[in-house]
LOMI-386887 format. One line per field, with one value per atom (N, C-alpha, C): residue in one letter; chain; atom name; x, y, z. Coordinates in steps of 0.2 Angstrom, whole numbers, padded with zeros to 4 digits. Layout:
% LOMI-386887
r <- (A:...)
c <- (A:...)
a <- (CA:...)
c1 <- (X:...)
c2 <- (Y:...)
c3 <- (Z:...)
% end
This chain:
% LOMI-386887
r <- (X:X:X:X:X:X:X:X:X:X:X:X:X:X:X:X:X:X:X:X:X:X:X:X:X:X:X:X:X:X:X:X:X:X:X:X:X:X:X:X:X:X:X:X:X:X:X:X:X:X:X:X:X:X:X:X:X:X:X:X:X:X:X:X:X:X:X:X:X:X:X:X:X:X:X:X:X:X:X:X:X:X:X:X:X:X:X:X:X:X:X:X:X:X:X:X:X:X:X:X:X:X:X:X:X:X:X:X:X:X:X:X:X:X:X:X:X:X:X:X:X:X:X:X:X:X:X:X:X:X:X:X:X:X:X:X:X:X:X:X:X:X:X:X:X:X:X:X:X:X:X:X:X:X:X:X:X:X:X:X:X:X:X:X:X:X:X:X:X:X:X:X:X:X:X:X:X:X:X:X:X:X:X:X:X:X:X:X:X:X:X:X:X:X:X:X:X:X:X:X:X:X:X:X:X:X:X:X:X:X:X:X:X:X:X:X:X:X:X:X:X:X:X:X:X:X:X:X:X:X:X:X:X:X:X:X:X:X:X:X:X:X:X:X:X:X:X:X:X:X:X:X:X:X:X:X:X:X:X:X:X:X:X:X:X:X:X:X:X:X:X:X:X:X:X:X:X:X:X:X:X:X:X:X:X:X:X:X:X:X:X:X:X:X:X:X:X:X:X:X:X:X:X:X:X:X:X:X:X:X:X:X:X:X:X:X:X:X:X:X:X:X:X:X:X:X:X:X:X:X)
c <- (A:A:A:A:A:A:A:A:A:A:A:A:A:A:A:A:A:A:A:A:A:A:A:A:A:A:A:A:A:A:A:A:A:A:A:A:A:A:A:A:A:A:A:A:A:A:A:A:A:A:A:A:A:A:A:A:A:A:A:A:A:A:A:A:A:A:A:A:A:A:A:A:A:A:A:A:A:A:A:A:A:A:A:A:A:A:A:A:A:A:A:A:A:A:A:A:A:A:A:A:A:A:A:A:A:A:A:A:A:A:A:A:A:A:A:A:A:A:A:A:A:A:A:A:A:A:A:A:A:A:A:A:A:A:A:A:A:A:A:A:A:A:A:A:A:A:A:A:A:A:A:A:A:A:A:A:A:A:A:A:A:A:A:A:A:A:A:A:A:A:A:A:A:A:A:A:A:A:A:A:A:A:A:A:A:A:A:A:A:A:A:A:A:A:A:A:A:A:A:A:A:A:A:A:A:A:A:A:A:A:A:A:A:A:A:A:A:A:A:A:A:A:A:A:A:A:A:A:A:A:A:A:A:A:A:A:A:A:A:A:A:A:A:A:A:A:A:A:A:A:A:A:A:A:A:A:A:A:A:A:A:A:A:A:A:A:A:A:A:A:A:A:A:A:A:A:A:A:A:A:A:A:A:A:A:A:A:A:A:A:A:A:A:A:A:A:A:A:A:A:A:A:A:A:A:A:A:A:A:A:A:A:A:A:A:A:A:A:A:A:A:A:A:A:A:A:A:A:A:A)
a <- (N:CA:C:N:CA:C:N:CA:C:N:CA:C:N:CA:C:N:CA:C:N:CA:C:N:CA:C:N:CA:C:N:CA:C:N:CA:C:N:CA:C:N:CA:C:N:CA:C:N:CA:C:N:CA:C:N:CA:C:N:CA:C:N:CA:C:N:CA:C:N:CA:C:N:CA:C:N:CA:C:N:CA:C:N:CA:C:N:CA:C:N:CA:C:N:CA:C:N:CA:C:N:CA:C:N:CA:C:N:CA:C:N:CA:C:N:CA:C:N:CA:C:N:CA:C:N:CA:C:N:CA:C:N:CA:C:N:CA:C:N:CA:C:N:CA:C:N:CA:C:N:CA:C:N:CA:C:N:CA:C:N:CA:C:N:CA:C:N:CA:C:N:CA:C:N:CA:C:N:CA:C:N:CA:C:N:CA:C:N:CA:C:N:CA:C:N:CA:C:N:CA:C:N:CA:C:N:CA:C:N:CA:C:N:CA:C:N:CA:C:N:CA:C:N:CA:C:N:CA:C:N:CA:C:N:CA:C:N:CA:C:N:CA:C:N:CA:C:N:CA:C:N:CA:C:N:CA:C:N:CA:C:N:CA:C:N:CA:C:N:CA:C:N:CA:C:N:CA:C:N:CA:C:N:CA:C:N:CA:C:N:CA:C:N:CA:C:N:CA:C:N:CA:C:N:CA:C:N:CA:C:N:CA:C:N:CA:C:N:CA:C:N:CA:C:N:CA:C:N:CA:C:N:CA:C:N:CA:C:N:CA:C:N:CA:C:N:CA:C:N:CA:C:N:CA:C:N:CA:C:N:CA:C:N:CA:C:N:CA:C:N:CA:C:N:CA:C:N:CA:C:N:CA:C)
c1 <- (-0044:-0040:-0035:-0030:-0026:-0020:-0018:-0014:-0009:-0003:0002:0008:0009:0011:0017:0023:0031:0031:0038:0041:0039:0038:0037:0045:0045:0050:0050:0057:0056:0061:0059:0061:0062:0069:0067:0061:0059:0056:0059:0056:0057:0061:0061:0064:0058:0061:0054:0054:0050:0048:0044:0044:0041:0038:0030:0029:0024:0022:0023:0018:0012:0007:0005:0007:0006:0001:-0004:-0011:-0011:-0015:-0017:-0023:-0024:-0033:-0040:-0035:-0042:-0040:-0044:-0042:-0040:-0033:-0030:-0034:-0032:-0033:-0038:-0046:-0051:-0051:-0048:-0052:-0045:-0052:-0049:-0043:-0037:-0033:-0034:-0034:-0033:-0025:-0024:-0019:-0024:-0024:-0026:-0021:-0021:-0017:-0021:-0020:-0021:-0018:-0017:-0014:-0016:-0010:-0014:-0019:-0024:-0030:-0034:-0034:-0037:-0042:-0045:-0051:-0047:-0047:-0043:-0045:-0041:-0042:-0039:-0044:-0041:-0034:-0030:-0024:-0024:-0025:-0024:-0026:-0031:-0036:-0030:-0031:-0030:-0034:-0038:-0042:-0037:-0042:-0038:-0037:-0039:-0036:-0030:-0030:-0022:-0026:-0033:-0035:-0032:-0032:-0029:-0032:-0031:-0037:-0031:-0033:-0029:-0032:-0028:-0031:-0029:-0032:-0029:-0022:-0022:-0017:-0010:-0009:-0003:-0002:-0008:-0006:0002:0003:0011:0015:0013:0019:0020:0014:0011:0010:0012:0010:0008:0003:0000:0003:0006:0007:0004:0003:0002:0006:0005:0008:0004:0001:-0006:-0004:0003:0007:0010:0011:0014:0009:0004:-0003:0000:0001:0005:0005:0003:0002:0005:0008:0014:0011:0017:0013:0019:0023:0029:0028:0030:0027:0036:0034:0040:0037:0044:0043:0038:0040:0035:0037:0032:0032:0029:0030:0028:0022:0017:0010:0008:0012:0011:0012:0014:0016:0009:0009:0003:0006:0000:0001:-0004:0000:-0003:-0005:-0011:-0014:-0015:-0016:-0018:-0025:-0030:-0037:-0039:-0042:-0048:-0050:-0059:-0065:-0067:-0065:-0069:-0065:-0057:-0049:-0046:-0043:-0038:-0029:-0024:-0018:-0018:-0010:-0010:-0006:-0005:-0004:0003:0008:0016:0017:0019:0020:0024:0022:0027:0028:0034:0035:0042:0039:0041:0044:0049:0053:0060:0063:0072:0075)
c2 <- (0024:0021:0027:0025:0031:0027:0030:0026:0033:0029:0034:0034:0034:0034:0037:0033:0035:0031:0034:0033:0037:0042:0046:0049:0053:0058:0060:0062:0062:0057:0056:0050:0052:0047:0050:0045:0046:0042:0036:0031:0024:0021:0026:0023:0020:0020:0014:0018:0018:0018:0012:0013:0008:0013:0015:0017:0013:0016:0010:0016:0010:0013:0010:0012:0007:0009:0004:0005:0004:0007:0006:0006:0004:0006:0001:-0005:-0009:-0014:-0018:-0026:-0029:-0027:-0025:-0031:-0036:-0043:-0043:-0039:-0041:-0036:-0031:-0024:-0026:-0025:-0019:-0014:-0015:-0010:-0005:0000:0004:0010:0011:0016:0021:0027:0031:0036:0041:0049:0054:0057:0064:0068:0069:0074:0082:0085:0093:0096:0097:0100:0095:0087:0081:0079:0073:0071:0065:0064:0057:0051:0049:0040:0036:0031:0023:0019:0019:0016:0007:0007:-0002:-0003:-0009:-0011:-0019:-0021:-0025:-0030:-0034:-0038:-0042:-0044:-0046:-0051:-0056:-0061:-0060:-0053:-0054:-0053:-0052:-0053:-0046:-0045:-0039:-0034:-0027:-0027:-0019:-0015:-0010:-0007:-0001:0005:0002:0002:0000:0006:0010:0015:0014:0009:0006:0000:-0005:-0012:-0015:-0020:-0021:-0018:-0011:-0009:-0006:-0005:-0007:-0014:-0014:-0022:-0017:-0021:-0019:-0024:-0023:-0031:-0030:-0033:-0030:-0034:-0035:-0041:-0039:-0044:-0045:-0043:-0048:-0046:-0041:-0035:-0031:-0025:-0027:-0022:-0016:-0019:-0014:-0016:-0010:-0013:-0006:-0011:-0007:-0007:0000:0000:0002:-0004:-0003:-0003:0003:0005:0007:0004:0003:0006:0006:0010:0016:0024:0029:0032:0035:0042:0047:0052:0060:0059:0057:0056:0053:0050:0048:0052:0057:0062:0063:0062:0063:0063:0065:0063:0058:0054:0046:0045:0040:0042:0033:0031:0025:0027:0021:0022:0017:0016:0009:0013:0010:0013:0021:0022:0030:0036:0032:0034:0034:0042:0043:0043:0041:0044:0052:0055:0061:0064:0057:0058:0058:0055:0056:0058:0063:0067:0062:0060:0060:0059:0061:0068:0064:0062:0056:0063:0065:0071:0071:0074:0073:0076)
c3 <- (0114:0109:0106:0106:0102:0097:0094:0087:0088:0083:0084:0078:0072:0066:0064:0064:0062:0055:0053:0048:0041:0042:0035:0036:0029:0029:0018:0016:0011:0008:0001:-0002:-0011:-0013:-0020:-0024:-0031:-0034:-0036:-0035:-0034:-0029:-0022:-0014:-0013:-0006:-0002:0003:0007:0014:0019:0025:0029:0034:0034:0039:0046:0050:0056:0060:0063:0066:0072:0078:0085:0089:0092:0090:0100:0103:0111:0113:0121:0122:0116:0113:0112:0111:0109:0109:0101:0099:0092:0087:0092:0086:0085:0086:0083:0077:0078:0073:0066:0061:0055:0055:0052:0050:0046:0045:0039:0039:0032:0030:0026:0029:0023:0022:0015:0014:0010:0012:0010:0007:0000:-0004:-0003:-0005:-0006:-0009:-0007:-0011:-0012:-0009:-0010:-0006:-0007:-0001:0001:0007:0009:0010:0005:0002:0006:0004:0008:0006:0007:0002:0004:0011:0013:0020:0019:0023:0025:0032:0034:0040:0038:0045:0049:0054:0061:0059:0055:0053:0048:0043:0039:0032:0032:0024:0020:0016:0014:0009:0005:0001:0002:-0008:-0009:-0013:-0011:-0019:-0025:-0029:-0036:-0038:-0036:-0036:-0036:-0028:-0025:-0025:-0028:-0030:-0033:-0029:-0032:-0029:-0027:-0025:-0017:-0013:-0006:-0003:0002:0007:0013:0018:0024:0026:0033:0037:0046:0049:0056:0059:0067:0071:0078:0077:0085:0091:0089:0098:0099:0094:0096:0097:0093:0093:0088:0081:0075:0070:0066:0057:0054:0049:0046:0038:0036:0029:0024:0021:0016:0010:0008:0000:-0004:-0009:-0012:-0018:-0023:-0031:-0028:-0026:-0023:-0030:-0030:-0036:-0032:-0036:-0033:-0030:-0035:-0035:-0028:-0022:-0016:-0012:-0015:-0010:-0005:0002:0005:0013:0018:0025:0023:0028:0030:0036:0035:0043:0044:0050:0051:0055:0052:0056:0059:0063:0066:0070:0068:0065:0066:0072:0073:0074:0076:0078:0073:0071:0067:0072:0068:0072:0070:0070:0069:0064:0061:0051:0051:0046:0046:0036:0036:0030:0026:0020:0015:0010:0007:0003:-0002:-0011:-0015:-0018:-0021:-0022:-0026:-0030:-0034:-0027)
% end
């Protein structure tokens, strides 16, 4: 299995970003999605969970202003976070279940 995570960079406060996580090596449509990040000095959180049918679930932290979406056929689940403030500043990791990717930094800044 290995997973592979674009679209970070940096951003001002209240840009968006769309990051994008392309998943290989498993049968995508049945597994759970996840987005998590990690700040500095922090333990890394769950931000947004996605099942293979599309149900959806979030930190209280980024409700309203994060959407999870996948797409079965392409074997990819995306993570568009709007209204960013500092406080998101983290690397972003995509997970299904035992497989992390290799994180994409992003960095909410004037």
């Amino acid at each position: 299995v290995q997973l592979v995570e674009s679209g970070g960079g940096l951003v001002q406060p209240g840009g968006s970003l769309r990051l994008s996580c392309a998943a290989s090596g498993l049968l995508f449509k049945f597994y759970a999605m996840d987005w998590y990040r990690q700040a500095p000095g922090k333990q890394r959180e769950l931000v947004a969970t996605i099942s293979g049918g599309g149900s959806t679930n979030y930190a209280d932290s980024v409700k309203g202003r994060f959407t999870i979406f996948r797409d079965n056929a392409k074997n990819t689940v995306d993570l568009q976070m709007n209204s960013l403030k500092p406080e998101d500043t983290a690397v972003y990791y995509c997970n299904v279940a035992t497989t992390w990717g290799q994180g994409t930094l992003v960095t909410v800044s004037e």
